[in-house]
N, C-alpha and C positions, 0 to 999 in steps of 0.2 A: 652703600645701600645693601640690602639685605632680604634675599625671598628667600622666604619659606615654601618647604616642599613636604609632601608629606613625608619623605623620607627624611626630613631633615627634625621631624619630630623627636628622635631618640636620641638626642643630642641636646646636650644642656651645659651649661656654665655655673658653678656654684661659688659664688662670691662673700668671702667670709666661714673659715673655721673653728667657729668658737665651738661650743657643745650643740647649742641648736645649730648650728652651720653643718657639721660635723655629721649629724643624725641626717639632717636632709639630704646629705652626700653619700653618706652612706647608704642610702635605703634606695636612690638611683642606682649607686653602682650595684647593689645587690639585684635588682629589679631591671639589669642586666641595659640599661642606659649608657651611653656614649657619655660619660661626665667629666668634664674638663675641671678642677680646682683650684680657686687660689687665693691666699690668705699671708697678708703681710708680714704673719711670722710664718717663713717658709715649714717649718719645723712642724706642725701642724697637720702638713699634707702627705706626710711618711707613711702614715698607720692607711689612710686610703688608696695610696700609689700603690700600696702590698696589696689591697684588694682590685684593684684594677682599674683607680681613675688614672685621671692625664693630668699631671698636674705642670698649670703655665707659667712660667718664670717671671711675667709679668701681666699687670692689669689688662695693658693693650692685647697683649696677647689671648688673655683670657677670654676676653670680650669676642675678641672677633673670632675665636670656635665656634660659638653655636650661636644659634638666632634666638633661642631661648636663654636669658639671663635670671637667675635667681642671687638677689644680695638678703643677706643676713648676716646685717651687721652689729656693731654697738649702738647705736642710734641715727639720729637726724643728720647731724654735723658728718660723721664717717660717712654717710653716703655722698654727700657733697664732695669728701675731701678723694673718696675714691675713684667717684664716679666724673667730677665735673672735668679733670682730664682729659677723661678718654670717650666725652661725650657724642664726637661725631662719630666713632667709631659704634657707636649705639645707633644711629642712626636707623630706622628700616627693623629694627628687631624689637622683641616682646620684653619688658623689664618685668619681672614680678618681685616687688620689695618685700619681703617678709621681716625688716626690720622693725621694731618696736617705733612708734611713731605716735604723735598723739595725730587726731585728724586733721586738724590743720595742716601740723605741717605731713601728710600723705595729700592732701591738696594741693600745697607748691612744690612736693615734689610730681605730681602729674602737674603739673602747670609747666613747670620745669622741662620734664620728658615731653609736653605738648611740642613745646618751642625747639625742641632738639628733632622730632619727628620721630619719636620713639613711642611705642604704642604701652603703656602701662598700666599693671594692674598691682593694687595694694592687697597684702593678704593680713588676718590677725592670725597665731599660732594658739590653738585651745590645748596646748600638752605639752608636756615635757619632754626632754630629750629622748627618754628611753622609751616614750609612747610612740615615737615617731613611727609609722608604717604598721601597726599593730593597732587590734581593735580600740574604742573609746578617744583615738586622737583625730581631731577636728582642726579645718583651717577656714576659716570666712574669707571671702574675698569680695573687693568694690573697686572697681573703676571699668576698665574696656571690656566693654564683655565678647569682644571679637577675642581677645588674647586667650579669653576661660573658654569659653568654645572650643577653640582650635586646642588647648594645650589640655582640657579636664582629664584626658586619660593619664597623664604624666603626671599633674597636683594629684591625682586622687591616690598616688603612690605612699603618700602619706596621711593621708589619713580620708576623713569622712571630709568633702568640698561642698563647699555651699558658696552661691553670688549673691550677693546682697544688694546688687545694682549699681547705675552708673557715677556713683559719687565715690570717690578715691578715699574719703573719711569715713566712709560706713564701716568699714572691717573695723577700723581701730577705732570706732564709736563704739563696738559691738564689746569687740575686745575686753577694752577698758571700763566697760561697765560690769563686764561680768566678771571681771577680777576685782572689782570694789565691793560684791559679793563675797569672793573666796575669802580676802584680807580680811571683812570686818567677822566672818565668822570664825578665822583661824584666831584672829584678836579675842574674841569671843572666849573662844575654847583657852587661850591659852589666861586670861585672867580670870575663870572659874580654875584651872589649873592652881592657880598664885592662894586663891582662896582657900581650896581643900588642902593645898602645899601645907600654909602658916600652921596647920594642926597634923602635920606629917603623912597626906596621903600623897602616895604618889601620883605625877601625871598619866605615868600608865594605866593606874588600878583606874582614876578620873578619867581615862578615853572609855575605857572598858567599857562606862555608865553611858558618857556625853554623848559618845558615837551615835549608838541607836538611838538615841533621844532626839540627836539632832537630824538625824538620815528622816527620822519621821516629820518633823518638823517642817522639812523642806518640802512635803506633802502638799501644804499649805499654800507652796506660791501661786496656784494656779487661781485660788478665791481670793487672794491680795489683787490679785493682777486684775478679776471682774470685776472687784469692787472700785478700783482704781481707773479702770475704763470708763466703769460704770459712773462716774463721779458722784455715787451718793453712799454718805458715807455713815447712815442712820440703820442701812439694813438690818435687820435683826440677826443676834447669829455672832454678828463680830464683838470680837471683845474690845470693850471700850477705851478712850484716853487715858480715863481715872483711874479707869480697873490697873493699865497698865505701866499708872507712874512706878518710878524704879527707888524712888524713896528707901526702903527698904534694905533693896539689892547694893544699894553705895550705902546705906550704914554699916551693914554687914561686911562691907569691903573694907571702910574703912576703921573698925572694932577688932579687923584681921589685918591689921600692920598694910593691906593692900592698893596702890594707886585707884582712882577713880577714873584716870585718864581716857579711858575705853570706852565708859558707862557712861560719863558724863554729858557727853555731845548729843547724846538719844535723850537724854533727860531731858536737856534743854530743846528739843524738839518739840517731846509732849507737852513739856509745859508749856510753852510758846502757845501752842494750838488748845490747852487748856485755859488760858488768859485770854485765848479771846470769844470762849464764847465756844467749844467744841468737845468739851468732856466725856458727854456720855456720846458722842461717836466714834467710831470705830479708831483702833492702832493706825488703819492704813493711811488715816486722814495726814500723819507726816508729810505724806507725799508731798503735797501741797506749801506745806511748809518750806520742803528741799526745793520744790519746784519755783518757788514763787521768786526765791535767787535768780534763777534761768532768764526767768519772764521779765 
């Protein structure tokens, strides 16, 4: 069993050093944290130890330094295979998972930590490794919000924290929605890239244009987002189904030697919502079409 004291706040455990392992480690030990390390390939914990953590030779061992545990690991299964070990020895103490996870399984594994008596919170990570502790890097967190209370001065070492509430799946509902953003626009970008490529522009001089084009663009989501609360999808103002078939956009792709692969799944969207009767309302009407999957 395991109390926490207030003094025993500056003391943490960092489980798993990959790159994001690595960054969360290091931004403790810089932020002058009592931080204990450890990472299956020992090899990993050298460049930290020189800056001043404690690195433990073993899980058990790691575990039982600090009441606060942080895993950032490769996935779902390595937390299992790490953690289900040295489970009592978790016992009494705060887990915060920061491993990639879909929601569900950050469900069983708080169901998991339930049954162990382990208090856990699940986090999504909004940055990359070299964001870690410096402006624009963000982390979501969902499940106990007794742990984010007690520990928010420590998360917030890394970036901007935010709770999302008591469901263990919300962070990495959050997560993984807003990276299915990032992907379809980076896809985006890089098959206008393939386009201007086939007649020898480069993807550089093409960011140069797309950039701004798309930075503005992103303007927009705040009136997708009303219109889509709002569920009416006639307002004036938005641009239509029809207006917005891509017809066009795939001939030109493929007149230029270029996959459709990208373009195609959006087409088949609109048309869908086009066949049955929704043309001239607005692009965001999709939703409905994605959503209706869900439902």
């Amino acid at each position: 069993m395991c109390d926490v004291t207030a003094s025993d706040r500056s003391t943490v455990t960092v489980l798993g050093l990959g790159a994001m392992g690595g960054a969360l480690a290091g931004a403790l030990v810089d932020a002058e944290y009592t931080t204990t390390v450890w990472n299956r390939s020992p090899g990993r914990a050298v460049a930290l130890a020189d800056r001043g953590a404690q690195v433990a030779g073993t899980i058990d061992g790691a575990v039982s330094a600090s009441p606060l545990v942080i895993a950032c690991l490769l996935d779902h299964a390595s937390v299992h295979e790490v953690l289900d070990p040295v489970a009592r020895r978790l016992t009494g103490r705060s887990l915060v998972n920061l491993t990639t996870t879909t929601p569900n399984q950050a469900r069983q594994l708080a169901a998991w930590a339930d049954r162990h008596a382990v208090r856990y919170l699940d986090g999504g990570i909004m940055a990359v490794p070299d964001m870690i502790g410096r402006p624009g890097s963000a982390v979501l967190y969902s499940g106990s919000g007794a742990v984010f209370a007690r520990h928010e001065a420590t998360l917030g070492v890394w970036g901007e924290s935010s709770y999302l509430g008591p469901d263990p799946g919300m962070a990495s509902l959050y997560d993984l929605a807003m990276l299915s953003g990032m992907y379809l626009l980076f896809a985006g970008f890089i098959h206008g890239a393939a386009m201007v490529g086939s007649v020898g522009v480069s993807a550089t001089e093409f960011a140069s244009r797309a950039g701004p084009f798309l930075a503005a663009m992103t303007g927009g989501l705040g009136e997708f987002a009303k219109v889509i609360d709002g569920g009416d999808y006639t307002v004036a103002g938005q641009q239509s189904l029809e207006f917005s078939d891509l017809a066009d956009l795939l001939q030109a792709s493929v007149d230029q030697g270029v996959s459709t692969d990208v373009i195609e799944p959006v087409q088949r969207l609109i048309r869908r919502q086009i066949a049955a009767g929704h043309g001239s309302e607005g692009l965001a009407r999709i939703y409905e079409e994605i959503r209706s999957r869900a439902s």
